[in-house]
N, C-alpha and C positions, 0 to 999 in steps of 0.2 A: 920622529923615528918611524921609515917603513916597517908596515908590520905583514905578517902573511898575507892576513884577511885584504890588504891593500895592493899588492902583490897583484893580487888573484883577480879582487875586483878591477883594476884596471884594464884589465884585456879581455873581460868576462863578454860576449855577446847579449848574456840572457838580462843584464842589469840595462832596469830602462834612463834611470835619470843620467845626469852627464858627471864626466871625471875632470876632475876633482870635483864632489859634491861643495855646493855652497856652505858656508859655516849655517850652524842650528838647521840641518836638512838631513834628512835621511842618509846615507852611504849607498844605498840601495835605489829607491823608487824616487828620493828628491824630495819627500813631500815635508812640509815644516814641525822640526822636533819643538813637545810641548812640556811642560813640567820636567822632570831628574831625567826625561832623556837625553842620551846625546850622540850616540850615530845611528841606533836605529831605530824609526819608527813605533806603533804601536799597531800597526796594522801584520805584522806574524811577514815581515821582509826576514828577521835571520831565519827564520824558519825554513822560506824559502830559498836562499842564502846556503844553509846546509844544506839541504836534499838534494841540490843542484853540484857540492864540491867536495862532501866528505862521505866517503865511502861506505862508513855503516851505515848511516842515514840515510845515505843515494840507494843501497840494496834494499833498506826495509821499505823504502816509497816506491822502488818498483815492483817490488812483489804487490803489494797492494793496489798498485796503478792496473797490474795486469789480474787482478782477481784472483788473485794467490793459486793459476795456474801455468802450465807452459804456452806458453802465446806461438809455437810450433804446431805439437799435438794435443791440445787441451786436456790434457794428464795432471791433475796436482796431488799430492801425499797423502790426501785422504784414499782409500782404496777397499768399497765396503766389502767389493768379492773378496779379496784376502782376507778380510776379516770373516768373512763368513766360511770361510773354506777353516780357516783357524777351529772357530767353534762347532761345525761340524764333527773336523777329527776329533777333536776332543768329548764330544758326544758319542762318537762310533768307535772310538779308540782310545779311551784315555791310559794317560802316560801307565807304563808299568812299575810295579812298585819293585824297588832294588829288593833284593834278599839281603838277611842280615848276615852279618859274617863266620854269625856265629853257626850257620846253616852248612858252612863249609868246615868248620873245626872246630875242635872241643872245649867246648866254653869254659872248661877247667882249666884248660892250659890256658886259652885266652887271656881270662884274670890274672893267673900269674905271671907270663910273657908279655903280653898287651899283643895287637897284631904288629908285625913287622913287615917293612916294604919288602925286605927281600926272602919273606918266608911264601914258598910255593901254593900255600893256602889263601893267602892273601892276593895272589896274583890270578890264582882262578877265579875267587871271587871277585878281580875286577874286568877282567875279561866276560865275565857273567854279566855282568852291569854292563861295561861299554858294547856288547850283542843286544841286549833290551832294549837299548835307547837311542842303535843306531837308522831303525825305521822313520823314529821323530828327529834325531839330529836329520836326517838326508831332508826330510819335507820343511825342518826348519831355516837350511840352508838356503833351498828356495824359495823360500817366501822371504826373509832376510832378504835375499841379495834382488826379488821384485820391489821390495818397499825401497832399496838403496835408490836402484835407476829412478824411480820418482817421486826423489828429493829434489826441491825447488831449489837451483840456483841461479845468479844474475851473471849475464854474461856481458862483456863491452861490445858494439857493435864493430869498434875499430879498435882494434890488439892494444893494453896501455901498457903490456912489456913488465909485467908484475910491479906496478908502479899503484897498486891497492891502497900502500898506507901514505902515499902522498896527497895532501888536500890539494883539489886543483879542478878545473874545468872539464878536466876528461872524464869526470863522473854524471856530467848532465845528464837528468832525465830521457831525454828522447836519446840519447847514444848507450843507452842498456835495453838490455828485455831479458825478463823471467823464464827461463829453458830447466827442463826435469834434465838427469844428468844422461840420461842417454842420448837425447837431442844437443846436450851441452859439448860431449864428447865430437858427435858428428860436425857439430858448428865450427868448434875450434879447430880439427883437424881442415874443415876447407877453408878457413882464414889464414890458417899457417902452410897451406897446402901438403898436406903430409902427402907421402904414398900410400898409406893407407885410407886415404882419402873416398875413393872413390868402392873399396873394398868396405867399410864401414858403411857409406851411403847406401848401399845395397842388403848390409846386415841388421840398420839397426832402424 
């Protein structure tokens, strides 16, 4: 019975020994199976076998291949200025402390009403709150949405059409590379040729 893995290996370029492997021989590199093996090797062939045909394996060996940065603009997720602008503010600024609720009404009635969403004392007091925090929400925003752009992902050098969960040869090594997602955005629009194409090439 054909099975994927056969499938696959038959038309694979990167597999060096010949198809149909001889009986007691690798599936892969040919070379002679010894003891409870029996297609593959003991020399780490499915290893290579996966990293060359299935997807999660093919991204986590290229991020690694390429030094877990954008092989574009040598940007990867680590980011110490962010982080240091982080603790800065937090030194020169630290967060404000809400006020309690009771600062806006009478903690007598409080206890015995509880606060209520649609009582006008509760509502000032959250507009009180969301004005304190909306200096660190805006600075948080940006620094958020710089750590977002570079995040490492793997890109296909040639379109595989969201064909990610299919095992197959379009995940070879040398046909991906590591791009942060800004560069990833720009890549895929001139492979797809957007009209925004050349508008982001200039922006980003």
């Amino acid at each position: 019975m054909t099975t994927v893995t056969d499938r696959v290996l038959a038309g694979c370029v990167l597999r060096p020994g010949p198809w149909p492997p001889a009986p007691k021989t690798c599936i892969w590199c040919a070379a002679p199976l010894s003891g409870r093996l029996r297609r593959w090797c003991a020399g780490g062939c499915d290893g290579v076998f996966t990293r060359n045909h299935q997807w999660q394996s093919a991204r986590a060996a290229a991020v690694k291949r390429d030094g877990g940065v954008c092989v574009q603009c040598g940007r990867g997720p680590e980011w110490p200025e962010g982080d240091a602008v982080v603790a800065l503010m937090r030194f020169l600024c630290p967060p404000p402390v809400a006020p309690r609720l009771s600062d806006f009404a009478d903690e007598r009635r409080l206890a015995i009403e509880g606060p209520l969403h649609s009582d006008p004392t509760w509502k000032e007091w959250r507009r009180h709150c969301v004005g304190l925090m909306a200096p660190w929400r805006s600075a948080a925003a940006v620094i958020d949405g710089e750590r977002r752009q570079r995040q490492l992902e793997v890109n296909h050098k040639i379109p595989i059409m969201g064909k990610h969960a299919q095992f197959g040869c379009h995940h070879h090594l040398d046909r991906l590379e590591s791009l942060c997602h800004r560069c990833h955005v720009r890549v895929t629009a001139r492979q797809f040729g957007y009209k925004t194409a050349v508008f982001q090439e200039g922006m980003l």
